[in-house]
C-alpha positions in Angstrom: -42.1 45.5 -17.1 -44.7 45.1 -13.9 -42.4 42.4 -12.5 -39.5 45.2 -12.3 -41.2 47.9 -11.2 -43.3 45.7 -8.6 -39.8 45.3 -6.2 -39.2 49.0 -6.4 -43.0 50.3 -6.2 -43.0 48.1 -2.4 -39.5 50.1 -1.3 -41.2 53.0 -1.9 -43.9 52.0 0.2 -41.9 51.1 3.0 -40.0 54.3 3.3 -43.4 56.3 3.4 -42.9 55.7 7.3 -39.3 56.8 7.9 -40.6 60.5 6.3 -43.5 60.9 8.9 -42.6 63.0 12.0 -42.5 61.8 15.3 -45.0 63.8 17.5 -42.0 65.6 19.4 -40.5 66.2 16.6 -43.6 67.9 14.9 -43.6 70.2 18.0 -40.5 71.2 17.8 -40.8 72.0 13.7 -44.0 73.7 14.5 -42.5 75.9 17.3 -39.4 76.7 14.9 -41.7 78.0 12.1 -43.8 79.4 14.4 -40.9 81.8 16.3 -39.8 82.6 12.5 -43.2 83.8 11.8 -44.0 85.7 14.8 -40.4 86.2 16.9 -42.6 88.9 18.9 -44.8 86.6 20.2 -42.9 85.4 24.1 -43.9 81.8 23.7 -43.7 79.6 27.0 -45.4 76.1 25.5 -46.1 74.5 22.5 -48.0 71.2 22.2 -50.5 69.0 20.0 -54.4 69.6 19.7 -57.1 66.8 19.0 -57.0 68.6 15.1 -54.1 67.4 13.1 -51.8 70.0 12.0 -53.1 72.5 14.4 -50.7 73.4 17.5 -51.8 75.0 21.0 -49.4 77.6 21.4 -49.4 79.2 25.8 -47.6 83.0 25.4 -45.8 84.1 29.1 -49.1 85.6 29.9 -51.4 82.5 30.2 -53.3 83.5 26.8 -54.1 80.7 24.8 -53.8 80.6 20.6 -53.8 78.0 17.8 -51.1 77.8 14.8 -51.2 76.2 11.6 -47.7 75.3 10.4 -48.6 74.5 6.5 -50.7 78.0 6.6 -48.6 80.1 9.1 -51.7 81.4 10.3 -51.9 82.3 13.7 -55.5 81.9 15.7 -56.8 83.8 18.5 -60.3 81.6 19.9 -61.8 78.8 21.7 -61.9 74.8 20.6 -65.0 72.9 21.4 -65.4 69.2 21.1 -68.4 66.9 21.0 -70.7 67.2 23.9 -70.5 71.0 24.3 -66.3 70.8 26.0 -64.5 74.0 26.1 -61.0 71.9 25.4 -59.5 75.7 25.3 -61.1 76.6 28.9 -60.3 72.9 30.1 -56.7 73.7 29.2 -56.6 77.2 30.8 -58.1 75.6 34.0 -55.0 73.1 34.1 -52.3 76.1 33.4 -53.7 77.8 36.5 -54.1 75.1 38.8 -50.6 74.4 38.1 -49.9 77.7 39.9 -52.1 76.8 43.1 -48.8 76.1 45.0 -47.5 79.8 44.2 -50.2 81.2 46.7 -49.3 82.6 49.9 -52.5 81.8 51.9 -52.0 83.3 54.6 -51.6 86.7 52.6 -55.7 86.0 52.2 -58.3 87.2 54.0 -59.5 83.8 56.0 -63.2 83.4 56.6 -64.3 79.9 57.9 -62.8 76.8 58.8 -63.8 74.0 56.9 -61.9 71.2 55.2 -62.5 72.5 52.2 -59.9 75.0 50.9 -61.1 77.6 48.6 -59.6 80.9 47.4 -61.0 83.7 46.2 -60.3 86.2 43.7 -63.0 88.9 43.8 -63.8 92.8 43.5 -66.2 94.1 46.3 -68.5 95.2 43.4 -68.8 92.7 40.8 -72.3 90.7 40.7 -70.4 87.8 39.9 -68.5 87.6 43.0 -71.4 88.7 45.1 -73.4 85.7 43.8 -69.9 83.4 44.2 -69.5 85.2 48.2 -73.6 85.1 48.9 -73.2 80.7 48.0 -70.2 80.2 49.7 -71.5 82.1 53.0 -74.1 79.7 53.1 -71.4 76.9 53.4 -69.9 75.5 56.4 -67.5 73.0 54.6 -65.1 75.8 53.4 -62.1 77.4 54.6 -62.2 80.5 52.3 -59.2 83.1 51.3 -60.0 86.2 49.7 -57.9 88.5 47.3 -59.0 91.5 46.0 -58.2 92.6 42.3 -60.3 95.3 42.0 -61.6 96.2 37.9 -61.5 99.6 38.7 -61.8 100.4 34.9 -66.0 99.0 35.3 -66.2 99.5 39.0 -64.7 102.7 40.2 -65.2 102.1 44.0 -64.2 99.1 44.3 -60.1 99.9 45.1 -61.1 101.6 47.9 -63.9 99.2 49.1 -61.0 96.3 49.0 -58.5 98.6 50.7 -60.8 99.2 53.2 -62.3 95.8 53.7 -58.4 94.6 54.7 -57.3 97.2 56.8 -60.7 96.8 59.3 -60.3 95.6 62.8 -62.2 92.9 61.5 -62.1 92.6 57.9 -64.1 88.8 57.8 -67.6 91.1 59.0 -66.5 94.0 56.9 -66.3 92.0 53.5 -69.8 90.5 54.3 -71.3 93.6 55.4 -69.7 95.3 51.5 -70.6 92.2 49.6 -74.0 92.4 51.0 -74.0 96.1 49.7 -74.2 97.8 52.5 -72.0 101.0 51.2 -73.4 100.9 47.7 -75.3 104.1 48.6 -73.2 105.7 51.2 -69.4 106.8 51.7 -67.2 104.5 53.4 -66.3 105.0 57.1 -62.8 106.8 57.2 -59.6 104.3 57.5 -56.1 104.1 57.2 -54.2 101.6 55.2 -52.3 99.2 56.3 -50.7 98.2 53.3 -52.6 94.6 52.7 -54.2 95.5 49.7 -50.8 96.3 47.7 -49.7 93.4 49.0 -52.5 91.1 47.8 -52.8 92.4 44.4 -48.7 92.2 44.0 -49.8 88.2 44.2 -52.4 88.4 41.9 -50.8 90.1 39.4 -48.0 87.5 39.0 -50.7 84.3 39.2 -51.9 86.7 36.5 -55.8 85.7 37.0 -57.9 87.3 34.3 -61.3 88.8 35.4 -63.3 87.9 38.2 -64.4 86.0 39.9 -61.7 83.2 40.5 -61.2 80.3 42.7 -59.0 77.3 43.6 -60.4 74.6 45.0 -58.5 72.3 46.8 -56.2 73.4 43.9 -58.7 73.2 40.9 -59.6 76.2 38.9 -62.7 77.3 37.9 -63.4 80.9 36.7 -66.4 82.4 37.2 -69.5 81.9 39.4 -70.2 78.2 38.8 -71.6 77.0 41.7 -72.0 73.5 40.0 -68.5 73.6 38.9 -66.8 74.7 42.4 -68.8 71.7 44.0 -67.0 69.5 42.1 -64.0 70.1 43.2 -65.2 70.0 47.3 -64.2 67.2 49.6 -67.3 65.0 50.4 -67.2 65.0 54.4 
């Protein structure tokens, strides 16, 4: 009886492999259920994480989630690995440098002229950014272009402080002399508009940046104030 059953027991185990998915087509199964589960949910990219059956899953907004297939559950955090490596944060950093190209430089405000190209998101009143603006000042390797997406929602002044940085005569000392603080305690000097600002934060809007501060450089993201991180990225001259 073992002799007959031996001949079909090894077919058996040689079909196991024709049943396993290939990795494109576990994407595809996993996007499939994952659109039947949540059709609301604008995906733009699907792909494979370092955990099996677990699927990075990019919405039309940049946002990042995870989705179990054999659960259906859908998960809204971050992935570390070994070490202490934000593998979510890694991939967010790639999505936006992808989108480096998209920028219109010279809609920035340009302050330097070193070989090193870095732009800036930034509102006039975030700590952050001052910290970011007060260590690149003290560079001389930078070519720096500044937008302005104000969060007027925590800092109520700082619309007007952009607006009125880019319509000075000369907005490069202007956006020192309001990073530095200089009209934290006193009413800006009247101006008229010239219409940068709108322009500016039409850009930002569609790179669709989230908080600040944010930089490219020479077309690497890194968001936040990481001085560590930013040097990185620089040109060794």
């Amino acid at each position: 009886m073992r002799l007959r059953l031996f001949p079909l027991l090894a077919l058996l185990l040689l079909a196991v492999p024709a049943f396993a998915l290939s990795p494109e087509k576990e994407v595809k199964e996993a996007g499939t259920r994952l659109h039947h589960l949540y059709p609301a949910i604008p995906v733009t990219a699907i792909g494979r994480t370092p955990i099996a059956g677990l699927f990075e899953v990019v919405d039309n907004k940049d946002n990042i989630f995870y989705f179990s297939p054999a659960t259906g559950c859908l998960i809204a955090g971050e992935i570390y690995a070994p070490g202490g490596r934000n593998l979510t944060r890694e991939r967010y950093a790639q999505i936006m440098s992808a989108k480096y190209d998209q920028i219109p430089l010279d809609q920035g405000l340009k302050i330097g002229s070193g070989p090193n190209i870095v732009v800036e998101v930034t509102d006039p009143d975030c700590p952050y950014c001052r910290n970011g603006a007060a260590w690149l000042a003290q560079r001389k390797d930078v070519t720096r272009y500044v937008f302005f997406t104000p969060l007027t929602h925590i800092h109520p002044d700082s619309e007007k402080k952009a607006r009125f940085i880019l319509s000075s005569p000369h907005p490069a000392e202007t956006y020192q002399d309001v990073m530095d603080g200089l009209y934290d305690d006193k009413p800006l000097p009247k101006f008229k508009d010239n219409g940068r600002f709108a322009k500016q934060l039409a850009i930002i809007k569609k790179l669709g940046t989230k908080g600040t501060p944010n930089y490219w450089v020479n077309g690497h993201f890194v968001s936040g104030s990481n001085h560590k991180q930013l040097e990185r990225y620089f040109i060794k001259h």
